[in-house]
N, C-alpha and C positions, 0 to 999 in steps of 0.2 A: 479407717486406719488409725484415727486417733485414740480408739479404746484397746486396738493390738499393741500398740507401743507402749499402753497402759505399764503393762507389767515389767517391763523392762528400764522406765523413765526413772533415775534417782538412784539406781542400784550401784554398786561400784565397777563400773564396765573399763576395760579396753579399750583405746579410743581408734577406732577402724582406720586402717592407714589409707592416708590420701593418695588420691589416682595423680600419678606423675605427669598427664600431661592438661591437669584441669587446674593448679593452682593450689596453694596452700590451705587446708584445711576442706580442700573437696572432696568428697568420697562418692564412688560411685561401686552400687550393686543392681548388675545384671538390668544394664539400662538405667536404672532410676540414677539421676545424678544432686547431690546437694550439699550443701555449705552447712546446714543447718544441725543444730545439736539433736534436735529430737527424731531427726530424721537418720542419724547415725547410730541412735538405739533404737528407730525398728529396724535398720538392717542389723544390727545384732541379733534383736532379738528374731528376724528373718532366720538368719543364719541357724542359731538356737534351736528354732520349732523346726527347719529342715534336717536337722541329724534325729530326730522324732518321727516316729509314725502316726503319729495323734492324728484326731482329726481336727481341725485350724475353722475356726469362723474368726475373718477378718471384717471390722465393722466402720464405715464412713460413707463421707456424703457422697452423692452420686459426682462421679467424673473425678475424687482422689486418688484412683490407681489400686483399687483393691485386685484388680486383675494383673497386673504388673505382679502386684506382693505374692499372690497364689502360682503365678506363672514361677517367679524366683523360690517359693517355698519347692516348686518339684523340679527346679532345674537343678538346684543344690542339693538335693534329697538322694537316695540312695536308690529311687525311682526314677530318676531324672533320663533312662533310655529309655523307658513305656512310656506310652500313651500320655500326653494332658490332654483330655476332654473337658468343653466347657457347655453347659445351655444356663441359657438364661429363665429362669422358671416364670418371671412377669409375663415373659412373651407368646405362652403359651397355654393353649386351656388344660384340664385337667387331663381329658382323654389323652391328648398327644404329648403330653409332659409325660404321664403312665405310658405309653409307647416308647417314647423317647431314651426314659432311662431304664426303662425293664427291658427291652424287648416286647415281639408279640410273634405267638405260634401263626401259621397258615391257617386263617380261616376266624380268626379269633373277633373281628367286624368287620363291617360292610368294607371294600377293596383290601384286607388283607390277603391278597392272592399269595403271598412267599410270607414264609415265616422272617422277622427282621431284628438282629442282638440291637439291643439295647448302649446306652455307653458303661455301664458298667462292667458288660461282659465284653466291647470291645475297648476298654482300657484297663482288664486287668492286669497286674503289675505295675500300675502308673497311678495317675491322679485322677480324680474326678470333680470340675471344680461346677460348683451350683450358684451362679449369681444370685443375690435377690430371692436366697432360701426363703424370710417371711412370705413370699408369696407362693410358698409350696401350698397346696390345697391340703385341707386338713384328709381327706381319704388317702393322699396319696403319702402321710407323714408315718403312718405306721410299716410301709413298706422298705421306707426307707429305713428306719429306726432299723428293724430285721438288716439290711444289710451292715449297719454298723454293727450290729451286736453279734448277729450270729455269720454272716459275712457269706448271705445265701441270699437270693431272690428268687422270684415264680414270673416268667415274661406274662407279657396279659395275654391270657385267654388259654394260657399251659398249665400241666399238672406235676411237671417236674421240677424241681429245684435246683437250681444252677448255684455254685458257689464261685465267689471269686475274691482276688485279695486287691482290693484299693486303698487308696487313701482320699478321704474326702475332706476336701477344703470347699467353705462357702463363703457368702457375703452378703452384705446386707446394708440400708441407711437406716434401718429402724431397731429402734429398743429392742428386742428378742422379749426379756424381762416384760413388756409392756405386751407384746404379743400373748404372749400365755395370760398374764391377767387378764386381756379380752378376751379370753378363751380361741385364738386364731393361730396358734400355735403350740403343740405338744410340748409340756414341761419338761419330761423325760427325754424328749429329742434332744432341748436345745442343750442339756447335760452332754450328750454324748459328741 
């Protein structure tokens, strides 16, 4: 969280009006509550990146509320009746991560009896939030890439292209910047 509010920390901001029944100087967005200054420019700049369709990587330590921050970027967004879908990409290996977010046709490996959408196809016009992108596998970073740029996917083990329109917000505790110098994250991704 501390490198989203980066941009917004120093600027000449509006000072967020304080919630009537918390006290002087406390402002509260969408659940988060705080007293603190630097915490009042990431809800600005919360605010900010939700009237945006960008796509948002929010970056701190585990257990700072990057999920909160991603949750309020699509409750405030002009997305906010679709879908928020979340997975956590640490918690799962590559194959069911590739399942998970593509879909997969009928028959695609061993128990795919029924064909199954994906979360991108089931939260299009909403959000799709990726915890813990750095642990997206590198095979599966090019598919991803394709959905941000051209805003099309292939479920695994199909030959048709699905389009859909989301917005992808992620997170992470780790340098992005240091991932690509280890070569364990796509340069080009972490642009987009």
């Amino acid at each position: 969280v501390r490198d989203f509010v980066g941009h917004g920390v120093g600027r000449n901001m509006h000072e967020p009006p304080p919630h009537p029944s918390l006290g002087p100087g406390v402002v509260e967005l969408q659940g988060m509550v705080s007293a603190s200054p630097q915490m009042h420019a990431l809800f600005e700049t919360i605010e900010r990146a939700a009237r945006s369709d960008a796509s948002v990587l929010v970056r701190g330590e585990t257990g700072s509320g990057k999920e909160l921050v991603a949750r309020s970027l699509h409750a405030l967004s002009s997305r906010a009746q679709k879908p928020f879908l979340a997975v956590n990409c640490a918690t799962l290996t590559g194959d069911l991560l590739a399942s998970e977010l593509f879909g997969h046709v009928r028959g695609a490996f061993t128990g795919a009896v029924r064909a199954r959408k994906g979360l991108f196809e089931r939260a299009n016009g909403g959000t799709v939030f990726l915890d813990e992108i750095a642990e997206l596998p590198l095979d599966i970073q090019p598919r991803l890439l394709r959905v941000l740029q051209d805003r099309v996917f292939t479920p695994v083990g199909g030959s048709e292209p699905i389009s859909v329109d989301v917005r992808l917000v992620s997170a992470t505790h780790r340098a992005l910047r240091r991932e690509v110098d280890a070569k364990r994250f796509r340069a080009d991704l972490m642009f987009r």
